[in-house]
C-alpha positions in Angstrom: 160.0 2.8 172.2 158.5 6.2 173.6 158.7 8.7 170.7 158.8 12.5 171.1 157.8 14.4 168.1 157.4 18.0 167.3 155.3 19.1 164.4 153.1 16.0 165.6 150.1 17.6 164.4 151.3 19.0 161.2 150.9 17.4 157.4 153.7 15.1 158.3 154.1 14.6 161.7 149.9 13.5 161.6 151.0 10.8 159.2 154.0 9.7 161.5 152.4 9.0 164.6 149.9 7.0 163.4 152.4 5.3 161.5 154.5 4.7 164.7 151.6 3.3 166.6 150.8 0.9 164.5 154.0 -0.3 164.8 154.0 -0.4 168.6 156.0 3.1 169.2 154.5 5.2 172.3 154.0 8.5 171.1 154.3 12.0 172.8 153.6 15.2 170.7 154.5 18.6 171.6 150.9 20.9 171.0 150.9 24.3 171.2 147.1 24.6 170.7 144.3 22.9 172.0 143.5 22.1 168.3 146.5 20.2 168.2 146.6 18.4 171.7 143.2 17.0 170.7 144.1 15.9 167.8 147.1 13.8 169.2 144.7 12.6 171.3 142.3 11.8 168.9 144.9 9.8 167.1 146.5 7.9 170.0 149.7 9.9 171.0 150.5 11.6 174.4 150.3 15.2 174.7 153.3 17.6 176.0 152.0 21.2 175.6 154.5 23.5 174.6 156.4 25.1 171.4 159.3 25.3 169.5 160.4 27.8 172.0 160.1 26.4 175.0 163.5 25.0 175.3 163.4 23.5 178.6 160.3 21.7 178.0 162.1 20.4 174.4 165.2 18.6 176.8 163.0 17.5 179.6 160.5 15.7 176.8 163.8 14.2 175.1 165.6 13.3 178.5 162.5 11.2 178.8 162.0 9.8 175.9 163.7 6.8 174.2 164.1 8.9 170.6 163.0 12.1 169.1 161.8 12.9 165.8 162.1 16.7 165.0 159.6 17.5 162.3 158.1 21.1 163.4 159.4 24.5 161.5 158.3 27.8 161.8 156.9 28.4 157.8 154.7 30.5 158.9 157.0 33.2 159.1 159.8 31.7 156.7 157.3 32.3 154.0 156.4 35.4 155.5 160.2 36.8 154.5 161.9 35.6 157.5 163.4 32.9 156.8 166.4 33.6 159.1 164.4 33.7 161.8 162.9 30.3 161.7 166.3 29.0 161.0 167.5 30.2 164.0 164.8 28.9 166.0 165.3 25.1 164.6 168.9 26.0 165.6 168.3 26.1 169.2 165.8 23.3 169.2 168.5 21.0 167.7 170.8 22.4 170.1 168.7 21.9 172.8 167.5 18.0 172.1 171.6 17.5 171.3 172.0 19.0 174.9 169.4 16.1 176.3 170.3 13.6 174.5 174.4 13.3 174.3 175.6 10.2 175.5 172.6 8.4 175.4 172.7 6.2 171.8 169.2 7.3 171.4 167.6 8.2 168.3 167.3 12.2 167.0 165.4 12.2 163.6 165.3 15.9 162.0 163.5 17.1 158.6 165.4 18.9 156.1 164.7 19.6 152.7 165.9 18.7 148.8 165.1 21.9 147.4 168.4 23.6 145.8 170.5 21.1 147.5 172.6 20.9 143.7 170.6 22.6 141.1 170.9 21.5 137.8 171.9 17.6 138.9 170.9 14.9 140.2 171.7 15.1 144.1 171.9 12.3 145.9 172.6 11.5 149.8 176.6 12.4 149.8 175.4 16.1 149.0 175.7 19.0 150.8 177.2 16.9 154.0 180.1 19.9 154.0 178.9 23.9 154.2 178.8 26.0 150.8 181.3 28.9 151.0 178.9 30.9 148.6 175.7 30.2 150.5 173.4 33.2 151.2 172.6 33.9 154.8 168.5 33.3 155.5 167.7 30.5 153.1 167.3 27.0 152.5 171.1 27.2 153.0 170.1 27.9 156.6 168.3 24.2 157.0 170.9 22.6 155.5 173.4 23.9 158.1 171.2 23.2 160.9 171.0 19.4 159.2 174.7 19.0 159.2 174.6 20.2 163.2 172.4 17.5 163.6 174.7 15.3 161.9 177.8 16.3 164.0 175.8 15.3 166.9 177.1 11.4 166.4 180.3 12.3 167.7 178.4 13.0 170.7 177.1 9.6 170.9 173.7 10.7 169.8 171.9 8.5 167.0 171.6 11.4 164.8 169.8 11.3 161.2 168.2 13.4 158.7 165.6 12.7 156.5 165.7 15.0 153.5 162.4 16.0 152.0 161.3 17.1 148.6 159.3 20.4 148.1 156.2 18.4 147.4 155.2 15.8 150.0 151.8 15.6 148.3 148.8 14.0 149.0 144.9 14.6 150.2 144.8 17.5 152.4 147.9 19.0 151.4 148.4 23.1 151.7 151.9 23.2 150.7 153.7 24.2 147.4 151.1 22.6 145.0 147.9 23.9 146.7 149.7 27.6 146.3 150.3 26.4 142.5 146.8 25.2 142.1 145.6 28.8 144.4 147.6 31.1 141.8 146.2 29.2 138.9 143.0 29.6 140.6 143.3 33.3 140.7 145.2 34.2 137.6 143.1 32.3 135.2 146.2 30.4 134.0 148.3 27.9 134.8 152.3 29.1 134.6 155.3 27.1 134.6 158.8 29.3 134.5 160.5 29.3 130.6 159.8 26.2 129.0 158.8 23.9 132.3 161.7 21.6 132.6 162.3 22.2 135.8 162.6 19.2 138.0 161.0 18.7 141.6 161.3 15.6 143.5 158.1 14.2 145.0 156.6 12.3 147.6 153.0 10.8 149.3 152.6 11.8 152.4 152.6 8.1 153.4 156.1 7.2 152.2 157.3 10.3 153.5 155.9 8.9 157.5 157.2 5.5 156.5 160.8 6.3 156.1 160.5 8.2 159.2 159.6 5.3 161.1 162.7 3.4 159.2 165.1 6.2 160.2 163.7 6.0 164.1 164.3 2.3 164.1 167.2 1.5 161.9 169.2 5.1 161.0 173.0 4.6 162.3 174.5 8.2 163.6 175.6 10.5 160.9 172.9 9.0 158.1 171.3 11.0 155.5 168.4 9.7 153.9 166.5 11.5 150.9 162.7 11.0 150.8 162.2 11.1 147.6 159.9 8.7 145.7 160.0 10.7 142.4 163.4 11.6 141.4 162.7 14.6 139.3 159.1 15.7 138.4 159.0 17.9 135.1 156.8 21.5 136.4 155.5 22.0 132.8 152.9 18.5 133.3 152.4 19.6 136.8 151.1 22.5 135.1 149.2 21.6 132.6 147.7 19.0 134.9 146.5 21.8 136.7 145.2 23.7 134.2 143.3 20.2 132.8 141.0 20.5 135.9 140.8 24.2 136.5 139.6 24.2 132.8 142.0 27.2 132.3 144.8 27.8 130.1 148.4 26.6 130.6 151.1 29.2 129.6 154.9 30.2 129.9 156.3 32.9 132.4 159.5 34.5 131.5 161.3 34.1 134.4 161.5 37.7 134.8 157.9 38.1 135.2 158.0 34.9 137.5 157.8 37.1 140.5 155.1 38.8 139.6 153.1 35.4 138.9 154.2 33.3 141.4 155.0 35.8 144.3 156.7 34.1 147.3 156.6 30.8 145.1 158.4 32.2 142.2 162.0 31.2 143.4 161.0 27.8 143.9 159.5 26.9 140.9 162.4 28.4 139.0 165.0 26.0 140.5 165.9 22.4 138.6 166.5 20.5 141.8 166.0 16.6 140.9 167.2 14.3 143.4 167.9 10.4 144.0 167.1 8.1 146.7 168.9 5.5 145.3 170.9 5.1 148.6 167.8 5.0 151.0 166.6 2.5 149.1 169.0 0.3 149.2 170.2 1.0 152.7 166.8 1.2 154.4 164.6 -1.3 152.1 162.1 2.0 151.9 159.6 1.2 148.9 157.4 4.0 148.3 154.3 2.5 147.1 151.9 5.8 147.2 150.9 7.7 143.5 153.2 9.7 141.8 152.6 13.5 141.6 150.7 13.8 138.5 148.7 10.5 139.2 147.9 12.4 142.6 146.8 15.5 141.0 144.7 13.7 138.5 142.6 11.9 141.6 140.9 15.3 141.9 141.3 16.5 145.6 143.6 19.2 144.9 140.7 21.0 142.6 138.0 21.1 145.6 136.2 24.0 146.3 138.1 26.3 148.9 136.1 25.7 152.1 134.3 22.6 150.8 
């Protein structure tokens, strides 16, 4: 099928497409740079040039398409402190590829994420399907309404799914959340982990993550929630000390009042207990992830490089 995707050049979405080529999917990225539109190229994809923004362009690349997968979000400034305002700009793209795509049957694949979807338990792919009256405005709260609006879009005879991701969808080249653990380590001289480290992350490769993409695309029925998660619940205090191991500095504990001061804009996130199954994936979608787990990953040494080497 012809596959639009946005974020197509991104840490994900350069897994997915070649993924999707390999298995004889036509790919069109959206590019807002030059960088990025060669790099599609480079890897076999179509180019659309274009952003998030540029609504019209979003419907007119989904009206000709025969699925979309929605992987681009603005984290640049969500980690900048508005979070609200990338929120509401994944809004109207959803919106918008809803708008192109009702009563087509075709396929609309969107990213969301795991992260504080039921602290302190085990979620699994039944969670967070209805809206949390508590919820604050401007958080991850935020994506998850945006995935349930992408949900609702079956009853529009849209083949809507969301694949859930965990806060680490590790691997070589990675910038995310455990390069800024590794860059705070890096600049502190120690290696934290909030109160005693038993905080739990689901985790991912990179690979597995742009695998079940591909099984979502082809086999997703509307309304299906699928949880990327390889790892169910990854224990910070080994992350740490793993990092500290090959920084060849010291691994300590930061009182979780001090956490802010430590881990600046990462300090909420690593003070969350947020493990997750994907027991239901599995068994609905015959996804077996097969990369390393996060530890194994951090011990094959490319997280430690050099900056700039």
């Amino acid at each position: 099928m012809r596959v639009f995707i946005t974020g197509a050049s991104g840490w994900i979405g350069s897994a997915v497409v070649p993924e999707l080529i390999a298995a004889g999917h036509r790919v069109v990225g959206l590019a807002r740079s030059d960088a990025s539109a060669e790099a599609l190229a480079a890897a076999g994809a179509e180019v659309r040039r274009g952003s998030l923004d540029d609504l019209d362009v979003l419907r007119e690349a989904a009206a000709e398409a025969d699925g979309v997968l929605h992987l681009a979000f603005k984290h640049d400034i969500a980690f900048s402190g508005d979070f609200q305002g990338a929120t509401d700009a994944d809004r109207k793209a959803i919106d918008a590829f809803g708008d192109a795509l009702a009563g087509s049957g075709k396929p609309f694949v969107i990213a969301s994420g795991l992260l504080g979807l039921a602290p302190g338990r085990v979620a699994t792919e039944d969670d967070g399907q209805s809206s949390a009256p508590d919820a604050p405005a401007g958080g991850p709260g935020g994506r998850q309404d945006n995935a349930r609006a992408t949900i609702a879009l079956a009853s529009r005879n849209v083949r809507s799914s969301v694949v859930r991701l965990p806060p680490t969808v590790h691997g070589d080249g990675d910038q995310g959340f455990v390069a800024g653990l590794v860059a705070i380590a890096r600049a502190k001289g120690v290696s934290g982990h909030v109160g005693d480290g038993s905080q739990r992350w689901p985790a991912v490769h990179r690979a597995d993550a742009a695998h079940l993409f591909r099984l979502a695309l082809e086999q997703a029925p509307a309304g299906s929630t699928l949880h990327a998660a390889a790892e169910e619940g990854v224990a910070l205090r080994p992350v740490a000390e793993t990092i500290g191991r090959h920084l060849g500095v010291p691994t300590a504990s930061v009182a979780p009042e001090d956490a802010a001061g430590h881990f600046g804009w990462l300090a909420g996130m690593v003070s969350l207990d947020s493990p997750a199954s994907s027991a239901l994936t599995r068994d609905r979608f015959g996804w077996k992830p097969a990369g390393p787990g996060l530890v194994e990953d951090l011990d094959e040494g490319h997280y430690f490089r050099a900056p700039g080497a």
